[in-house]
C-alpha positions in Angstrom: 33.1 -61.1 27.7 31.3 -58.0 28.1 28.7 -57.0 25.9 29.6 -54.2 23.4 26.8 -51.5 22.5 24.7 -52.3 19.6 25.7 -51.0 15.9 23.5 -48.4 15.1 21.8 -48.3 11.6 23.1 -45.9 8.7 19.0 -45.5 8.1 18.1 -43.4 11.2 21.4 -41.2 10.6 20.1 -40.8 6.8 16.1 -39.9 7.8 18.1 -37.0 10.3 20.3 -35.8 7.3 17.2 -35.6 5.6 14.9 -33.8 8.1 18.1 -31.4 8.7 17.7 -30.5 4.8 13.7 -30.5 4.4 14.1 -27.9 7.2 16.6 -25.5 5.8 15.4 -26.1 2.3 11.9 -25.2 3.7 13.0 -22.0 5.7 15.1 -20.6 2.5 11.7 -21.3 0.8 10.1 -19.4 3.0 11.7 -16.5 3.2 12.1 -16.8 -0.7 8.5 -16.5 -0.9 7.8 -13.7 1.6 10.0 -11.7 0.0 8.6 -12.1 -3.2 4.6 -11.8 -2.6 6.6 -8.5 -0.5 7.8 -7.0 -3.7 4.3 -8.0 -5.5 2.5 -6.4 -3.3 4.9 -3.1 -2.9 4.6 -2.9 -6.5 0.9 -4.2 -8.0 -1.2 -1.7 -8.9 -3.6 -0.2 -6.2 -7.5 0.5 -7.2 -8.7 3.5 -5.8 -13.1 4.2 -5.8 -13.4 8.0 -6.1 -16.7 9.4 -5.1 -18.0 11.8 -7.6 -21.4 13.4 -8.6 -24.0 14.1 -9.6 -24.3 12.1 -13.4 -23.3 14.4 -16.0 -21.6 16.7 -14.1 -17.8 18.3 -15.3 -16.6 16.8 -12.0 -17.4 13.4 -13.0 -16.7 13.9 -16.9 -13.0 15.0 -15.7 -12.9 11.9 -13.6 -14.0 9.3 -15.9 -10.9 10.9 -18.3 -8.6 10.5 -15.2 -9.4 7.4 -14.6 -9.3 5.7 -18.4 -5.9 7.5 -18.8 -4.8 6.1 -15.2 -6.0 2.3 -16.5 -4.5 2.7 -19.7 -0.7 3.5 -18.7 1.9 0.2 -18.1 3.6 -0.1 -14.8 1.2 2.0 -13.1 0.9 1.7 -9.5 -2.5 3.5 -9.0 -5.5 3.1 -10.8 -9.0 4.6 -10.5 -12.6 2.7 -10.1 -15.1 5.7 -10.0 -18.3 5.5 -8.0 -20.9 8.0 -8.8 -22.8 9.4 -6.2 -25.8 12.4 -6.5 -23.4 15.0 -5.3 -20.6 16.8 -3.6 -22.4 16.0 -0.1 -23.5 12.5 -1.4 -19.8 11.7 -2.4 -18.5 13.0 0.9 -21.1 11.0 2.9 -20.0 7.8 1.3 -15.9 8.6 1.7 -17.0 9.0 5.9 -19.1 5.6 5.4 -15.6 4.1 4.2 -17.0 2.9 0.8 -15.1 5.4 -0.7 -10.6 5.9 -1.0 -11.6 9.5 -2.4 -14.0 11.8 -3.3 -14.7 15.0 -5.0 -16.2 17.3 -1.9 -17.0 21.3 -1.9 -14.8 23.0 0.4 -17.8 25.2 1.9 -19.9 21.9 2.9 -19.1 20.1 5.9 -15.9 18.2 5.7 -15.6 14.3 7.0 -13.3 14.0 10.0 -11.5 11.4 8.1 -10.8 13.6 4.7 -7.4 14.7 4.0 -7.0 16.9 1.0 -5.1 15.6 -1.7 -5.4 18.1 -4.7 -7.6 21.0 -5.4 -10.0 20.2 -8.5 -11.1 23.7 -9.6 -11.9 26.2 -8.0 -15.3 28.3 -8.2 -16.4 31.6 -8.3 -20.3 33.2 -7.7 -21.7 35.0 -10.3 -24.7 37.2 -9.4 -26.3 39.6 -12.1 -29.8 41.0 -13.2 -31.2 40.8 -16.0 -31.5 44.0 -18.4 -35.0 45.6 -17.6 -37.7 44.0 -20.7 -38.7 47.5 -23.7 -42.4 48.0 -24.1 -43.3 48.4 -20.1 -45.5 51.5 -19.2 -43.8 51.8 -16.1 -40.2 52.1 -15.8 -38.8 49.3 -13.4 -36.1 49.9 -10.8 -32.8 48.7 -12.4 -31.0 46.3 -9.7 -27.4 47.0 -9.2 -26.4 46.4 -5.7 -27.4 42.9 -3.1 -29.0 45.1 -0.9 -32.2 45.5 -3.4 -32.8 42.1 -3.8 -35.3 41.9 -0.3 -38.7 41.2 -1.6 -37.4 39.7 -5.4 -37.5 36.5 -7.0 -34.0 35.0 -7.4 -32.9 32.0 -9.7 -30.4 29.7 -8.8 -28.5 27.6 -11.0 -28.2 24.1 -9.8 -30.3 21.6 -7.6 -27.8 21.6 -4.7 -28.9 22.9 -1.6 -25.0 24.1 -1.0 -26.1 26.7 -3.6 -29.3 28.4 -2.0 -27.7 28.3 1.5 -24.5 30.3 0.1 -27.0 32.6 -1.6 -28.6 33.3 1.8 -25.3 33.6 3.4 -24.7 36.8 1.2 -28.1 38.2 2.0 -27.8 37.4 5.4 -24.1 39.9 4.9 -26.0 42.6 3.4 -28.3 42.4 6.0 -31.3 41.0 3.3 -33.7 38.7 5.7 -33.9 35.3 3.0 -37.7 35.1 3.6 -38.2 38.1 2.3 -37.0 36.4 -0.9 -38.8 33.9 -3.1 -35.6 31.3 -4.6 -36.4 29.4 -7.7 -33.7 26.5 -8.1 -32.8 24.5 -12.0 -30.9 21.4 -12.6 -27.3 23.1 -14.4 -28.2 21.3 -17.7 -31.3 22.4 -18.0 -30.4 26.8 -16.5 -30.8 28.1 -20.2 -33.8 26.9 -21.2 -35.2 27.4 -17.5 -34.2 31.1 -17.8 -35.8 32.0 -21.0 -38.9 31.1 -19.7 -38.4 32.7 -15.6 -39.5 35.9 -14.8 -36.8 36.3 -12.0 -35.0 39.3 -11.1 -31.9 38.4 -10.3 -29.8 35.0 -10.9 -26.9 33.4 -9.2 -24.1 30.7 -11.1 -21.7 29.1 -9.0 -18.9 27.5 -11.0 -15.8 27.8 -12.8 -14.6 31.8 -14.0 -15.2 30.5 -17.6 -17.6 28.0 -16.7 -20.4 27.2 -20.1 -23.0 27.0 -17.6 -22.6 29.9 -16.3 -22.2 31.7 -19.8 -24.9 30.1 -20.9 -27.2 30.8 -18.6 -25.8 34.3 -18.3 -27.2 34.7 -22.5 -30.2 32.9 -21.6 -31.1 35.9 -19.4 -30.3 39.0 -21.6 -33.3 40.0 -23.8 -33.8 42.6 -26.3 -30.2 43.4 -26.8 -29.5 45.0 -23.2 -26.7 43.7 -21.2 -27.0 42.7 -17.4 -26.1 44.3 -14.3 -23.3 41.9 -12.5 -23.7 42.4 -9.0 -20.3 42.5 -6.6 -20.0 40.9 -3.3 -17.8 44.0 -2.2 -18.2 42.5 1.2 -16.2 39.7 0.0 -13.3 39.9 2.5 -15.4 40.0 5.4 -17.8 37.0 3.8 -14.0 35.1 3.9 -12.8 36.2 7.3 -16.1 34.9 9.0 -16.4 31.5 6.6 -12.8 30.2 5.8 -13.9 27.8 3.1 -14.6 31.3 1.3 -12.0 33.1 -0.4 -12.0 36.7 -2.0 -11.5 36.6 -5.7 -12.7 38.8 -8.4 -14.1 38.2 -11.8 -11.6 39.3 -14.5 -13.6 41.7 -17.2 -14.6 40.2 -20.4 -14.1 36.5 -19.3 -18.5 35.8 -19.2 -18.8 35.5 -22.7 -17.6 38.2 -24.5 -14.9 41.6 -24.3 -17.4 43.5 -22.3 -19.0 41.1 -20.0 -18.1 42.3 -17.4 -16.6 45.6 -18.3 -14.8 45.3 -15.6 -13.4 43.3 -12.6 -15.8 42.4 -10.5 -15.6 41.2 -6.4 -16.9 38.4 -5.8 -16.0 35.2 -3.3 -14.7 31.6 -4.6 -14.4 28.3 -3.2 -12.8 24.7 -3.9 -13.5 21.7 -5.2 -11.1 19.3 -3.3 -10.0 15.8 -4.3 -9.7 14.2 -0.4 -8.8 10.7 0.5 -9.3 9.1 3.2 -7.3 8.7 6.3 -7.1 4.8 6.2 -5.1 5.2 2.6 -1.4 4.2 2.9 1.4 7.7 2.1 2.8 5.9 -0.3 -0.4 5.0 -2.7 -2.0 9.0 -2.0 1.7 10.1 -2.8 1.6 7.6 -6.4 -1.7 9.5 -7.1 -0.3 12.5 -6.3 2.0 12.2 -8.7 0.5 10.3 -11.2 -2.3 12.8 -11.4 -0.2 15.7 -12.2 2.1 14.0 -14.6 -1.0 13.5 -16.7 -3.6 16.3 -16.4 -1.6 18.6 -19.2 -2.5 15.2 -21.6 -6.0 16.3 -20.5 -6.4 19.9 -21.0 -7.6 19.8 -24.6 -10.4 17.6 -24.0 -11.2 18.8 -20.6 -9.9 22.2 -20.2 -10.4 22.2 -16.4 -8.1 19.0 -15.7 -4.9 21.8 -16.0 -6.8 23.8 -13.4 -5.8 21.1 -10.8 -3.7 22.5 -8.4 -1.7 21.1 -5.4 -3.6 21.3 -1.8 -2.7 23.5 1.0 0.2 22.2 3.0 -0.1 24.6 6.1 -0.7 23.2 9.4 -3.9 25.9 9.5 -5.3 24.7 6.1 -9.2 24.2 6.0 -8.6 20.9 4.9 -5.5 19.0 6.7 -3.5 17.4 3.8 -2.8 14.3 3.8 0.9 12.8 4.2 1.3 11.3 1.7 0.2 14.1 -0.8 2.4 16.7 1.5 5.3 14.5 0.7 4.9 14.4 -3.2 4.5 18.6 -3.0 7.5 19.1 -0.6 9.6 16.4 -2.6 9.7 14.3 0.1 8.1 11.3 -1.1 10.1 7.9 0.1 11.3 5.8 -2.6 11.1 2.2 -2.8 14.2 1.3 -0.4 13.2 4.1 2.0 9.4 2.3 2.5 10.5 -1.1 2.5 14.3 -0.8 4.3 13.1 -1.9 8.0 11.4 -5.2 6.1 14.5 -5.5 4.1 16.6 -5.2 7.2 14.4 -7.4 9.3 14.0 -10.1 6.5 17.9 -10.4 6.3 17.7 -11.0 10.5 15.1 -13.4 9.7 17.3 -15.2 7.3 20.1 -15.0 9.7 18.5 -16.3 12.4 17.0 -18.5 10.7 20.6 -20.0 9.7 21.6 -19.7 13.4 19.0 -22.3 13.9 19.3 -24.3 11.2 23.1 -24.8 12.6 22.0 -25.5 15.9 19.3 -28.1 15.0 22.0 -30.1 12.5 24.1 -30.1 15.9 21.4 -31.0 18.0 20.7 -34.2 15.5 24.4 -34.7 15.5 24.8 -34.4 19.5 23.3 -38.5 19.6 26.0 -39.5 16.9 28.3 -38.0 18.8 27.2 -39.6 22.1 27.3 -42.9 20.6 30.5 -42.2 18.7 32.4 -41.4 21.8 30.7 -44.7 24.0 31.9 -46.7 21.2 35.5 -45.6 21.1 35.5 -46.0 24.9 34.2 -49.4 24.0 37.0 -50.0 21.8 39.5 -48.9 24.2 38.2 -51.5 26.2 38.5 -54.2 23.8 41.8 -53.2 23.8 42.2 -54.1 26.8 40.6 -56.8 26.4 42.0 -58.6 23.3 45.6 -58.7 25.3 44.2 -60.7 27.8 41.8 -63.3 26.1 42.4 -66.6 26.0 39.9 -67.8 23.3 40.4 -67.0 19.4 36.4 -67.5 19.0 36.5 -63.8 21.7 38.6 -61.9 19.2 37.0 -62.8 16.6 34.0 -61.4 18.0 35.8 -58.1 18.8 37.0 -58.1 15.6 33.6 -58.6 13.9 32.8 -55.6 16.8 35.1 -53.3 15.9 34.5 -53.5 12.3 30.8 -51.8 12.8 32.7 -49.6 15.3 34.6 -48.7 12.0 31.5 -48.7 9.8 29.6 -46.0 12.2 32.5 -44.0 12.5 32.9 -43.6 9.0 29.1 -42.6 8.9 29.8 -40.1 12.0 32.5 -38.4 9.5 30.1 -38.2 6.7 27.2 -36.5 8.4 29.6 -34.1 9.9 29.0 -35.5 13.4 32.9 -36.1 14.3 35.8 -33.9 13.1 38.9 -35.0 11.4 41.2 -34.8 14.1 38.5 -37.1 16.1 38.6 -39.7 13.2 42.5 -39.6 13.3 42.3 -40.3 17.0 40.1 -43.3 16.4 42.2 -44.6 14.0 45.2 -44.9 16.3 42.9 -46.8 18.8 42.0 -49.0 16.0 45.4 -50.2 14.6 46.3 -51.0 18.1 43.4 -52.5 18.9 44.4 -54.8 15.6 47.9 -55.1 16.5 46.9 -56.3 19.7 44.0 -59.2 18.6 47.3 -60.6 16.0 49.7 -60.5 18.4 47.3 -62.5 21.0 46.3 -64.6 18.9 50.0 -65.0 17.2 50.6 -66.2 21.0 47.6 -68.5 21.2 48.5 -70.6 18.1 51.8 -71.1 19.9 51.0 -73.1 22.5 51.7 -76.4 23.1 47.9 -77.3 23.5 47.0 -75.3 20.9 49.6 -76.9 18.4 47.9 -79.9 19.5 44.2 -79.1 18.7 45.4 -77.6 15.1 47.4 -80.3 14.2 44.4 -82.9 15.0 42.1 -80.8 12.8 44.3 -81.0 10.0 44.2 -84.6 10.2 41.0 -84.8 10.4 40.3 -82.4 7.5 42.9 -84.9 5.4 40.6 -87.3 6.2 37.8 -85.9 5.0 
């Protein structure tokens, strides 16, 4: 008789099942859970540090405001940490450093080669005037009322920046005034009245806001005994501009220093910005929230801090001082990309992933089918055989054994089915080659109780099992 292949265990066909469904039970997790901590982190909000200075400056005032009303509105998707710095040059120092996302810079100090303007702060004008000549002198003094007399004066100027003096000697240095012919006095902005009342200077200069309180203030601070001051015009304004582009021409509308008259009229001057910039490294789509977030809440501002409605959007010419950055150029152009528009390749890519991901999960299951298979197929060749087999034997005790043989044949087919492993019409072919194998171990061993010797042999063992 020959040897038949051994029945294989249900257990190693269960532990493959169950390896097939830890594995596409793991990859669905998977890519469950990368496409959520996706959409968490698309959507969380993103915490921006602004650079802003010096300490109680209007700069950082207006930003502190931003940045409560930015952390105090739900589903927000940008909020503000503000990092104070001593200045305009400080703040843009630490934006180049990277410690920075933004900063408040002066548009006529040297801008950080990776600043992109986001929004435009305020803008500011200079204010220049002398002081109305002191009653009681013996002597007449020489009333001041163009640049070009200031060689040889004192001049005051409000604020400890050195941005200021150097764009006071910048104007001298137009009208053709040498700046060490002049003696400069500089006081902190919070202290300019005060420091005024008690300076002896001959002329001043205010850079700031058109309706800036320092300024005003320091303008009062200089008038004495009822005389009004001489504002002094920067008719050389559009020249100033055309040689420095950070300048601008602008002109001081009458009466807006404090009262109806002051000035009596318009006066040239030059202005400048105050630029909110980020830096280059921040994502379109959080500068573009920003964006938007900041001028969807600076009218909520206005009453508290009157200059927040002076933001105003950046420059988005290719020429601007300042290049803009993308994702503030998109929220201006309305062109910012919404949430499928960002996140479509991911989406697209994800759904691949998925798919392939299937793809392989199929072909794994058949490759942990393609032994059952195998041994499937051997074993109905096996059965076949018996077949054969079973039609020639001569021994009852030999089909039995085929019989006992082809009834875990039968028992690891069935399993085959179950896993998947062989098809139905592959079970019904096995099934044929098993009722003949059956018909053909009865029939033989119909004809091997029939003979003579066999008669014989059962006969004398149901005598002896009377017996018994």
């Amino acid at each position: 008789m020959t040897d038949g292949p051994a029945s294989i265990s249900p257990k190693p066909l269960r532990s493959a099942k169950r390896r097939l469904m830890f594995v596409l039970i793991a990859g669905a997790l998977a890519i469950v859970g990368a496409l959520t901590a996706g959409y968490y982190f698309a959507v969380r909000p993103v915490t921006l540090r602004i650079a802003v200075g010096p300490a109680n400056s209007d700069d950082l005032k207006v930003v502190q405001a931003l940045a409560q009303a930015f952390n105090n509105q739900q589903h927000t998707q940008v909020k503000l940490r503000p990092v104070q710095t001593d200045g305009a040059t400080a703040s843009a120092q630490t934006l180049a450093d990277g410690k920075a996302d933004l900063a408040i810079i002066r548009g006529d100090l040297e801008v950080p080669k990776n600043a992109q303007a986001v929004a435009v702060l305020r803008k500011n004008v200079v204010v220049m005037w002398a002081p109305p000549a002191a009653k009681g002198k013996g002597r007449k003094a020489t009333k001041i009322t163009k640049i070009t007399q200031l060689a040889g004066r004192k001049i005051g100027v409000v604020g400890r920046t050195p941005a200021n003096v150097n764009l006071l000697k910048l104007i001298l240095q137009q009208y053709g005034v040498d700046p060490m012919k002049v003696e400069i006095v500089q006081f902190p902005a919070n202290e300019a009245a005060d420091a005024i009342k008690n300076l002896k200077a001959d002329a001043y200069l205010a850079v700031g806001p058109a309706n800036s309180k320092i300024t005003i203030d320091a303008i009062t601070a200089s008038i004495k005994d009822g005389g009004e001051p001489t504002f002094l015009p920067i008719d050389a304004s559009e020249a100033i501009a055309q040689n420095h582009p950070a300048y601008e021409a602008a002109e001081i509308p009458a009466g807006s220093l404090g009262s109806s008259d002051r000035p009596d009229d318009e006066v040239k001057t030059i202005s400048f910005s105050h630029h909110i910039v980020a830096r280059k490294g921040v994502s379109d789509a959080t500068v573009a929230a920003f964006t938007r977030q900041l001028f969807a809440i600076r009218q909520s501002l206005k009453n508290d801090f009157p200059l927040a409605a002076k933001i105003e959007t950046p420059d988005t010419d290719k020429d601007a001082t300042i290049p803009v950055h993308p994702g503030a150029a998109a929220f201006v152009d309305g062109e910012e990309k919404t949430f499928l528009d960002r996140y479509s390749d991911y989406i697209w890519w994800s759904l691949m992933a998925f798919s392939a991901m299937g793809s392989a999960g199929a072909w794994f299951a058949g490759y942990l089918k393609q032994d059952e298979r195998n041994t499937n197929t051997s074993q109905r060749e096996r059965l076949l055989e018996m077949l054969k087999t079973a039609r020639q034997s001569d021994s009852t005790e030999e089909l039995d054994q085929m019989q006992a043989e082809a009834d875990d044949i039968l028992r690891h087919t069935l399993d085959c089915f179950e896993h998947g492993a062989i098809e139905e019409g592959t079970l019904t072919a096995f099934n044929i080659a098993l009722e003949q194998f059956h018909n053909a171990v009865a029939d033989r061993k119909a004809l091997l109780l029939s003979m003579p010797q066999n008669l014989q042999r059962t006969a004398s063992q149901f005598r002896a099992a009377g017996t018994a």
